[in-house]
C-alpha positions as CSV (number, residue, x, y, z in Angstrom):
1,X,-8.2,-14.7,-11.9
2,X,-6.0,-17.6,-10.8
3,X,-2.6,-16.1,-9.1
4,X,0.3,-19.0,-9.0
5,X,1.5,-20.2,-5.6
6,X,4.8,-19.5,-6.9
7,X,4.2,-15.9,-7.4
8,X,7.0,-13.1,-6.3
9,X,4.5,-11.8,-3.7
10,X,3.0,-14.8,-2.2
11,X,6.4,-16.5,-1.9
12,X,7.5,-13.3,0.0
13,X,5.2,-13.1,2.2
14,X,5.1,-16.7,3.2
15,X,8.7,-16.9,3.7
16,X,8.5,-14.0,6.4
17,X,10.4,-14.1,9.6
18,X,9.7,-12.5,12.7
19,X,11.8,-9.6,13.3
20,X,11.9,-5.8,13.0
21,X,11.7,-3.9,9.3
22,X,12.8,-0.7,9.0
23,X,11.6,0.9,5.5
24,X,13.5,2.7,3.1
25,X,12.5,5.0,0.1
26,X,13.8,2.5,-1.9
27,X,12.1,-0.3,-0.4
28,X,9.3,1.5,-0.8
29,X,9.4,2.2,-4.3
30,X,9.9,-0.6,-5.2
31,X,7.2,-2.7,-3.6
32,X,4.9,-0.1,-4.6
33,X,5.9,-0.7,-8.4
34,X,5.5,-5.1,-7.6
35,X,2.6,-4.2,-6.0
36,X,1.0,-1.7,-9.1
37,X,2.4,-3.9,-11.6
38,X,0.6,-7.8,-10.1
39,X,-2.4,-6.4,-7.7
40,X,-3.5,-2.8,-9.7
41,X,-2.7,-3.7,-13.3
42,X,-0.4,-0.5,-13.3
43,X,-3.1,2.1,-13.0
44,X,-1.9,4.0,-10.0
45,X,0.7,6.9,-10.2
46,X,3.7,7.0,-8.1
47,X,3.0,8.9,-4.6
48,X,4.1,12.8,-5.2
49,X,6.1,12.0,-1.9
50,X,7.1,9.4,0.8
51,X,8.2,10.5,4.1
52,X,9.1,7.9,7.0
53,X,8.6,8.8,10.4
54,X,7.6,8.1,13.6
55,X,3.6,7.4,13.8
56,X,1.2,7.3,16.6
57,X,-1.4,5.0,16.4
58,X,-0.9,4.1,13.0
59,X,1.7,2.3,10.5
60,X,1.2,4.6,7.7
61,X,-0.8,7.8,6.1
62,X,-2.4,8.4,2.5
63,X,-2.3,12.4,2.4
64,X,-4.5,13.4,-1.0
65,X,-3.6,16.9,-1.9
66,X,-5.1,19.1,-4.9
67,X,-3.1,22.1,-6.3
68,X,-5.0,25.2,-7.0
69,X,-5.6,24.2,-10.4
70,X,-7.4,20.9,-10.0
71,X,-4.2,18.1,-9.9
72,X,-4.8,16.0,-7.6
73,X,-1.5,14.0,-5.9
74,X,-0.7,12.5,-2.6
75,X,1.5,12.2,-0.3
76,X,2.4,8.5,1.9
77,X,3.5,9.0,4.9
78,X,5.0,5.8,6.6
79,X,6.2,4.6,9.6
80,X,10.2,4.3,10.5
81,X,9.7,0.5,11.9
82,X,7.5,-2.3,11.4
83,X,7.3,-5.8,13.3
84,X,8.3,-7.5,10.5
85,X,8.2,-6.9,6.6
86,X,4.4,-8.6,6.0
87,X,3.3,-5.9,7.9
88,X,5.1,-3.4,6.0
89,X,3.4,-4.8,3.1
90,X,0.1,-5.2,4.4
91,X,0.6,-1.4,5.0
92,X,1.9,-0.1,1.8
93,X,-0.7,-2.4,-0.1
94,X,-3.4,-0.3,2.2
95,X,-2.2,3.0,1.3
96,X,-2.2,2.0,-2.3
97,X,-5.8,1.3,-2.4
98,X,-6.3,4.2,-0.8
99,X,-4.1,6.3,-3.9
100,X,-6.5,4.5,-6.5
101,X,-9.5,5.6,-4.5
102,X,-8.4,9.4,-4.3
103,X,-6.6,9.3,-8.3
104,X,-9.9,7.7,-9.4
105,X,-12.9,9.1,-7.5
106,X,-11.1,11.7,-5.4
107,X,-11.6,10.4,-2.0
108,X,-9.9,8.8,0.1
109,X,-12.1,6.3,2.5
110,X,-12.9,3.1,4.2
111,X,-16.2,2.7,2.6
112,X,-17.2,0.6,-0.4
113,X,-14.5,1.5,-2.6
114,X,-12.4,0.7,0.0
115,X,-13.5,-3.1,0.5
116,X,-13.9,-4.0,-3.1
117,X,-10.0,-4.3,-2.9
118,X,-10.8,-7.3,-0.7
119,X,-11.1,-9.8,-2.9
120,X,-8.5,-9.0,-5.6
121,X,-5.5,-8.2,-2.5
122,X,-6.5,-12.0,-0.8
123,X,-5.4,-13.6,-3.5
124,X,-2.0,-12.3,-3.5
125,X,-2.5,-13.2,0.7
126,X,-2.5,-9.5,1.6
127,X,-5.5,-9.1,4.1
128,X,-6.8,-6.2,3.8
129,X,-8.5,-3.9,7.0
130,X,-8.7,-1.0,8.4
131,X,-5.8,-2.0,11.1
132,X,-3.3,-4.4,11.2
């Protein structure tokens, strides 16, 4: 899969300056339909909820939830301030892999599942680990 160097999300996240991001819900949103729509092909659903608050010792938090009759949803839960937006992203784009591990195999881990993500999120220049 050849991605062009003038794609939206490479071009963003080149063209990132140093300073403080503060998310919204709607920044959030949207990035995470960019993101579902270039990197997952739009197979992930929307996140039942996003809340932004302060985190310690980490940017961000995939919460899976089941109801009591099997549906499974989740929850992000994301940090009020980032260094700068690539780290937002690199974040959100984290979390996301983590939503298509739980909506597809119903776990939510940094195991092989996890890592085949690699690949595919490089090539949009999204590095992808288990801390930023």
């Amino acid at each position: 899969m050849y991605i062009s160097k003038d794609n939206y999300i490479i071009q963003e996240i080149r063209n990132q300056m140093q300073s403080e991001f503060i998310p919204t819900k709607s920044v959030i949103t949207r990035w995470f339909n960019i993101f579902n729509e270039e990197i997952f092909d739009d197979k992930i659903n929307p996140f039942h909820e996003i809340e932004i608050k302060r985190k310690q010792g980490c940017h961000a938090e995939h919460i899976p939830l089941e109801d009591d009759r099997g549906k499974i949803y989740a929850t992000l839960s994301m940090n009020e301030r980032f260094n700068n937006k690539n780290e937002f992203l690199f974040t959100l784009a984290h979390e996301m892999v983590h939503q298509w591990q739980w909506m597809y195999l119903t776990r939510s881990d940094h195991g092989e599942t996890f890592w085949k993500w690699k690949s595919r999120l490089a090539k949009f220049e999204i590095p992808l680990g288990v801390s930023i």
